[in-house]
C-alpha positions as CSV (number, residue, x, y, z in Angstrom):
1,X,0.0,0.0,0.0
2,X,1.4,3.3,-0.7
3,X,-1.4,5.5,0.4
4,X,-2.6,6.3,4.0
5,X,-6.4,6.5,4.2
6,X,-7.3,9.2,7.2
7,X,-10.5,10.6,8.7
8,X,-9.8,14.2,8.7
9,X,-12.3,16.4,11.1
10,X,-14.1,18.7,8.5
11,X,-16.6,20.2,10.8
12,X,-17.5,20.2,14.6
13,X,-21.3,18.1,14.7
14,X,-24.2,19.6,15.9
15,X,-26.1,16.3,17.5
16,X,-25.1,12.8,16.0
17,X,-22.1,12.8,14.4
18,X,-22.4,12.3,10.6
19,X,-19.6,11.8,7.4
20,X,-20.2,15.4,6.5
21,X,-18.1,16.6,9.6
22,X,-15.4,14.5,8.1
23,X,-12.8,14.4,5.0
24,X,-11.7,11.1,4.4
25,X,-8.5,11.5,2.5
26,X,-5.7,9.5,0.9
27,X,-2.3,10.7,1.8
28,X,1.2,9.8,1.2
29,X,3.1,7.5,3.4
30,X,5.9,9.4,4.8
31,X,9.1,7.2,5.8
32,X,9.9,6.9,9.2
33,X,12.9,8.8,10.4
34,X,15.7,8.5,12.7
35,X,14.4,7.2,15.7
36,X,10.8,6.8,14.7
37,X,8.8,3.4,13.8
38,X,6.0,2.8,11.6
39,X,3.0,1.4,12.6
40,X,0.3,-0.3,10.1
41,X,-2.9,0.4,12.4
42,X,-5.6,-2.5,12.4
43,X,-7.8,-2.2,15.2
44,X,-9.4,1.3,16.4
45,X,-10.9,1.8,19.6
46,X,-14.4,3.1,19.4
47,X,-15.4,5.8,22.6
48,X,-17.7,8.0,24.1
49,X,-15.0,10.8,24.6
50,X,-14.4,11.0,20.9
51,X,-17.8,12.8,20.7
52,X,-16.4,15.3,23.1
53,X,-13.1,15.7,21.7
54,X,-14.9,16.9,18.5
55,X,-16.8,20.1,20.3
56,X,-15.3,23.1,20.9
57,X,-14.6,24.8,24.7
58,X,-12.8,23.8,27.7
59,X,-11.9,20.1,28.8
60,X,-9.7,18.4,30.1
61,X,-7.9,17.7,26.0
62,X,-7.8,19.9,23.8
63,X,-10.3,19.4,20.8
64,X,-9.3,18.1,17.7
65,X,-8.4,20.5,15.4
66,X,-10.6,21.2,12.2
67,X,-8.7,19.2,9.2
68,X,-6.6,17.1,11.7
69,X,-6.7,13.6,12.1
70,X,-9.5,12.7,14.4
71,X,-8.0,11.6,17.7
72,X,-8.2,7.7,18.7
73,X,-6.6,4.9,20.6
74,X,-5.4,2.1,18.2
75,X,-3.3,-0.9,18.1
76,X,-1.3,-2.5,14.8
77,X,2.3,-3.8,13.9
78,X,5.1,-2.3,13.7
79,X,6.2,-2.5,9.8
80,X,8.9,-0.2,9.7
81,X,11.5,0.4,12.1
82,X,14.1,3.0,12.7
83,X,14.2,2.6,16.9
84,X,16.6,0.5,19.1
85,X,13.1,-0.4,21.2
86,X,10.7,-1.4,18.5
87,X,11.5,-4.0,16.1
88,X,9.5,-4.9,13.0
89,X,6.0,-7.1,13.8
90,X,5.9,-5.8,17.3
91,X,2.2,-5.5,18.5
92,X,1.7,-1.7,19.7
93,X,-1.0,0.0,20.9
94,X,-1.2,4.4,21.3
95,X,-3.0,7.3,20.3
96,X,-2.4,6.6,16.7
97,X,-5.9,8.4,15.4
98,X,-8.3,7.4,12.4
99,X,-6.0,6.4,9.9
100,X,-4.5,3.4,8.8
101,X,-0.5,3.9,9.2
102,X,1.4,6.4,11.8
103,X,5.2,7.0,12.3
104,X,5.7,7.3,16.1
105,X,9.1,8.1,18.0
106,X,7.8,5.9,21.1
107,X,6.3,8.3,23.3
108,X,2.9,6.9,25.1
109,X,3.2,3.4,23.1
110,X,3.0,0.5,24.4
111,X,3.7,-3.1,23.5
112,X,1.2,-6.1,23.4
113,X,1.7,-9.5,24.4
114,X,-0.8,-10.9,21.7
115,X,-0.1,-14.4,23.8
116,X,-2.0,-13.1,26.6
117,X,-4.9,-10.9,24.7
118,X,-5.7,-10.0,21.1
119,X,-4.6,-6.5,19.7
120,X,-8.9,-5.7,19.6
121,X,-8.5,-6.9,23.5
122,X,-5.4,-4.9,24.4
123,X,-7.7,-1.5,23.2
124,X,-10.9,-2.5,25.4
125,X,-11.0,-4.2,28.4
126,X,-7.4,-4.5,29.1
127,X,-6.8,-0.8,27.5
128,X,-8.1,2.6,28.3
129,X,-11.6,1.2,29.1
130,X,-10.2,-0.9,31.6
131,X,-7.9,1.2,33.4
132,X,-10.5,3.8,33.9
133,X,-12.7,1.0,35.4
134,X,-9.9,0.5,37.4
135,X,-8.8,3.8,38.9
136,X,-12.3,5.1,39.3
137,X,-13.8,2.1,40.8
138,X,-10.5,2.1,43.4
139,X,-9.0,5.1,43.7
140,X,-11.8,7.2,43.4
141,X,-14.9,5.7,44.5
142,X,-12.8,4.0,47.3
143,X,-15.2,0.4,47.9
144,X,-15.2,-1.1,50.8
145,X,-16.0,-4.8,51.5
146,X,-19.7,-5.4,51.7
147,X,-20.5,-2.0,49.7
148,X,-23.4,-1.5,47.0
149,X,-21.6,-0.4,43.8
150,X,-24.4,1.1,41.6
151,X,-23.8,1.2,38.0
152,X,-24.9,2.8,34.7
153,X,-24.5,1.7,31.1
154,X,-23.3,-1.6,33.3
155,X,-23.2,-3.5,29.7
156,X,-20.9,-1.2,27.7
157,X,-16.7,-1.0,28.3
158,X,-16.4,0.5,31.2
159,X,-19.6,-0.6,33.1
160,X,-19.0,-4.0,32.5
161,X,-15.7,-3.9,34.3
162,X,-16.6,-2.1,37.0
163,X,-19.0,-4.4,38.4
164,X,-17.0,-7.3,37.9
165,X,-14.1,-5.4,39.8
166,X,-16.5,-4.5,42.3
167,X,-17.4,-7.9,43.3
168,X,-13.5,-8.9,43.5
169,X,-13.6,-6.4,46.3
170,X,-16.3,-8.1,48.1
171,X,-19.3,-5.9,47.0
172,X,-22.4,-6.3,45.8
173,X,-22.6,-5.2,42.2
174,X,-25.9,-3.5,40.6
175,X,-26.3,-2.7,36.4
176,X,-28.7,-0.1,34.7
177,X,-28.5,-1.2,31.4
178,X,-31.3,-1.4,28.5
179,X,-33.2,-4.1,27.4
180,X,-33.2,-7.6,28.7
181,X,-30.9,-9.2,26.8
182,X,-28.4,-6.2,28.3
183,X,-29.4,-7.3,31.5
184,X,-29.4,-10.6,31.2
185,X,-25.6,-10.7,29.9
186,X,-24.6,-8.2,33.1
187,X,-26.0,-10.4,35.4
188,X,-25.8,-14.4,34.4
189,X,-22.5,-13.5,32.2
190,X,-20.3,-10.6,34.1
191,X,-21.8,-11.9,37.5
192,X,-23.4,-8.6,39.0
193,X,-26.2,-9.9,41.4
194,X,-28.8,-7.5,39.8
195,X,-29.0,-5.6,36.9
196,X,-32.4,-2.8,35.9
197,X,-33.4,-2.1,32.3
198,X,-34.2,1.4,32.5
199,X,-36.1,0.8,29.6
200,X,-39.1,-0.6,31.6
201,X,-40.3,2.4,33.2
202,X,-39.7,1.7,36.9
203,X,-37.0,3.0,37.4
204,X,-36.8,3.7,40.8
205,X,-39.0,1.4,42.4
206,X,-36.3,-1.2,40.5
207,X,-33.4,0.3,42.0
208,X,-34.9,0.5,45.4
209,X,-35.5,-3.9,44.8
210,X,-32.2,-4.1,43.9
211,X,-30.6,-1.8,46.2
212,X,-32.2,-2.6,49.1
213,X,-29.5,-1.1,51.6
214,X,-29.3,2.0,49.6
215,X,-25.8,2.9,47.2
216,X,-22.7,3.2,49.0
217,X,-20.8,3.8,45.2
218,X,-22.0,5.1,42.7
219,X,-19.9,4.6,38.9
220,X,-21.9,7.5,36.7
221,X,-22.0,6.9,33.0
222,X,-24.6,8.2,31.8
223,X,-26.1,11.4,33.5
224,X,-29.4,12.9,33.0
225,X,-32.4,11.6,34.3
226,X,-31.1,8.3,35.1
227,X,-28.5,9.7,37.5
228,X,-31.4,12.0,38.8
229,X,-33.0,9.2,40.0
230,X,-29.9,7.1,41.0
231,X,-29.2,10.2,43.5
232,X,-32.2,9.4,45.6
233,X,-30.6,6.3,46.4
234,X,-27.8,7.2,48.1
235,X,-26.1,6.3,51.4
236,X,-25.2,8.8,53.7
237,X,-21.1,9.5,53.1
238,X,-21.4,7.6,49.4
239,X,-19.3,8.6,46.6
240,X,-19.9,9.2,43.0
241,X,-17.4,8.7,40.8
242,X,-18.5,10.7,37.9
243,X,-16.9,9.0,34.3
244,X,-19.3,9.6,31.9
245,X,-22.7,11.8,30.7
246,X,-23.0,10.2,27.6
247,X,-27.0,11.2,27.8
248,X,-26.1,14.4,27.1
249,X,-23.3,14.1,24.6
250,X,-25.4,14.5,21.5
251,X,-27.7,17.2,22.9
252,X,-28.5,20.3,20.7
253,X,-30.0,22.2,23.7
254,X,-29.0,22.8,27.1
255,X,-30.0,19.3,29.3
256,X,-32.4,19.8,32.1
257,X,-31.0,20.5,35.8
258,X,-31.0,18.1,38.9
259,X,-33.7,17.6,40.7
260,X,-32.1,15.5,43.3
261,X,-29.0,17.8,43.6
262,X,-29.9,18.3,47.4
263,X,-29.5,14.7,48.5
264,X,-25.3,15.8,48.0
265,X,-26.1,18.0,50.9
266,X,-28.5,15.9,52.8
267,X,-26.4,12.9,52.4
268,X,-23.2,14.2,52.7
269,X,-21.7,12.6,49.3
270,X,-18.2,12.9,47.4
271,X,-18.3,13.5,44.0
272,X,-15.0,13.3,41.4
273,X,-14.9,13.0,37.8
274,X,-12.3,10.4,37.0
275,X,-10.2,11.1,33.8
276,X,-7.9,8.2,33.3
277,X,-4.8,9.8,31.9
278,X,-4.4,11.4,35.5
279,X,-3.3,8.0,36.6
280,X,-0.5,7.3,33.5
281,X,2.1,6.6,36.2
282,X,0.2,3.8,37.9
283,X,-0.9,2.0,34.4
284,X,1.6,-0.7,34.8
285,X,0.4,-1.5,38.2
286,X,-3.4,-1.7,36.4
287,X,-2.6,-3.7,33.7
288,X,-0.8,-6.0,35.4
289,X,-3.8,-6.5,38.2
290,X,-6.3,-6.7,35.3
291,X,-4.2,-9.0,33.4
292,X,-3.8,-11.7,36.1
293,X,-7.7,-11.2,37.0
294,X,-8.4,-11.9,33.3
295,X,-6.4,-15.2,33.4
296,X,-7.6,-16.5,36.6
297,X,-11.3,-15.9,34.6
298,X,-12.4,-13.3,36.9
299,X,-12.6,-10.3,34.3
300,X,-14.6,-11.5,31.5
301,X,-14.7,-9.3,28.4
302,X,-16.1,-8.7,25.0
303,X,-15.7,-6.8,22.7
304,X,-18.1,-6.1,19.2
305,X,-15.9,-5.5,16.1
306,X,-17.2,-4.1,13.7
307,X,-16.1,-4.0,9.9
308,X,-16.0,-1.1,7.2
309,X,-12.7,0.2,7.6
310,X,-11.8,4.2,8.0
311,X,-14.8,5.1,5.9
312,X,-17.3,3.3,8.6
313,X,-16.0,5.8,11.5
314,X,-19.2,8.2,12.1
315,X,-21.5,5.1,11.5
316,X,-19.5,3.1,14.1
317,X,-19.3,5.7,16.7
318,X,-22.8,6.7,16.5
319,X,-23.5,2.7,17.6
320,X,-22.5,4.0,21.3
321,X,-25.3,6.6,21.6
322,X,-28.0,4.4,20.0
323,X,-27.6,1.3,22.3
324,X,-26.4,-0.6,19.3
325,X,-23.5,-2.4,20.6
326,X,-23.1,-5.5,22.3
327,X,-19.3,-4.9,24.7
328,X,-16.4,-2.7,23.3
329,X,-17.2,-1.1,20.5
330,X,-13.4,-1.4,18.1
331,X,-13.7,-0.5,14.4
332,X,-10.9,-3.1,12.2
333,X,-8.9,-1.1,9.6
């Protein structure tokens, strides 16, 4: 191949993301120079932030820039090399973006052992998704033995690890997911003991069967009114590790305000967002912890790969705000 297909961001979405906010482009293949590698990409991870990392305004990233390559994690080989580190079919995994090759000099690339995990694994749940189940499950919402760990979107990437984590700490792990299917793979497949479809229409009266000592952790994923009503449940002293408001992601108008806001005061609750790259010194620690759980069968993951190539991005990512995935969501080049 002598051309390097890319997904170039044309224009920042308003709502769902379509192919008109992007350029997909055939550029050049640049060779790698001194003390740079490069890496033929074949597996992108597909995430929730991406949708943030298109709009403009503060965060904690920088947006992508109009007519840059769209920002992603991504694993591949190695197919050139000019590095002492990195030799030619190494299995690498960074922050390689939308496009099919990237020279790198090293920095924030790992290698993969492909005899523990597959390169689609290494970029879900023993990647990003998992490490940020990781830290803001332990770190952050600091569980304690015998705890109620409440959590949303408890059938996507991150969800799904955290209540498997949660019960290898002892607690007792509770899913909102939709549909039951969803709910029926969280519980009898991840192991939660309970799992709500939010779908149903009982929301609360659910969670109050399911929680019926209250939430001492809550792992937020997905805001709006479902973390309205998860706030009524609440332990006194709980926290709320705060990872995701993917509800709101898409919205085209300002979303409504909490209702519930007061039970933070009433019931004295800790609330911190968790933004994984905060913990990059301590990702050898997690990988290691969530690599030996994964052996010894405790993690279970799964990941939905979808096919299509560079040109399927928008469609892809747009999976995640429709409910239309089934595990990791990682787009093969």
């Amino acid at each position: 191949m002598t051309s390097n297909r890319q997904a170039l961001l044309k224009s920042r979405p308003f709502g769902l993301v379509t192919s008109e906010n992007f350029e997909f482009v055939d550029t050049p293949i640049a060779e790698p120079g001194e003390g740079e590698f490069q890496v033929k990409v074949e597996a992108i991870s597909i995430d929730p932030a991406m949708r943030g990392w298109m709009a403009e305004g503060k965060s904690y990233i920088p947006p992508v820039g109009l007519g840059e390559v769209m920002r992603a994690g991504a694993a591949g080989h190695v197919v050139k090399s000019n590095h002492p580190k990195f030799e030619v079919g190494d299995a690498v995994s960074g922050m390689f973006g939308v496009q099919q090759f990237i020279n790198s000099n090293g920095a924030m690339v790992a290698k993969l052992d492909e005899s523990q995990a597959s390169l689609e694994r290494w970029i879900a749940g023993l990647g990003m998704p998992g490490m940020t189940a990781y830290f803001g499950l332990l770190n952050v919402g600091e569980p304690k033995e015998g705890d109620t760990v409440l959590v949303s979107a408890a059938s996507g990437a991150v969800g799904s690890i955290v209540g498997q984590i949660a019960k290898i700490k002892g607690c007792r792990a509770v899913g909102i997911a939709g549909g039951p299917e969803k709910c029926r793979y969280v519980v009898e497949e991840l192991g939660f003991d309970a799992c709500v479809d939010y779908k149903a229409g009982n929301l609360y009266k659910d969670l109050r069967e399911a929680c019926p000592k209250g939430v001492d952790v809550l792992f937020e994923n997905v805001g709006g009114e479902i973390f309205n009503t998860e706030l009524a449940l609440m332990n006194v002293f709980g926290r709320i590790v705060l990872c995701g408001l993917i509800s709101a992601y898409n919205a085209t108008e300002m979303p409504k305000a909490l209702t519930n806001l007061r039970f933070v005061l009433t019931q004295r609750l800790k609330m911190q967002g968790i933004i994984v790259f905060d913990f990059a010194k301590d990702y050898p620690k997690a990988i290691e912890e969530l690599g030996r759980w994964h052996a010894e069968g405790k993690l279970k993951l799964r990941e939905d790969i979808r096919e299509g190539g560079i040109d399927a991005y928008p469609d892809v990512l747009n999976l995640l705000f429709s409910g239309g995935n089934n595990g990791k969501l990682v787009l093969k080049v």
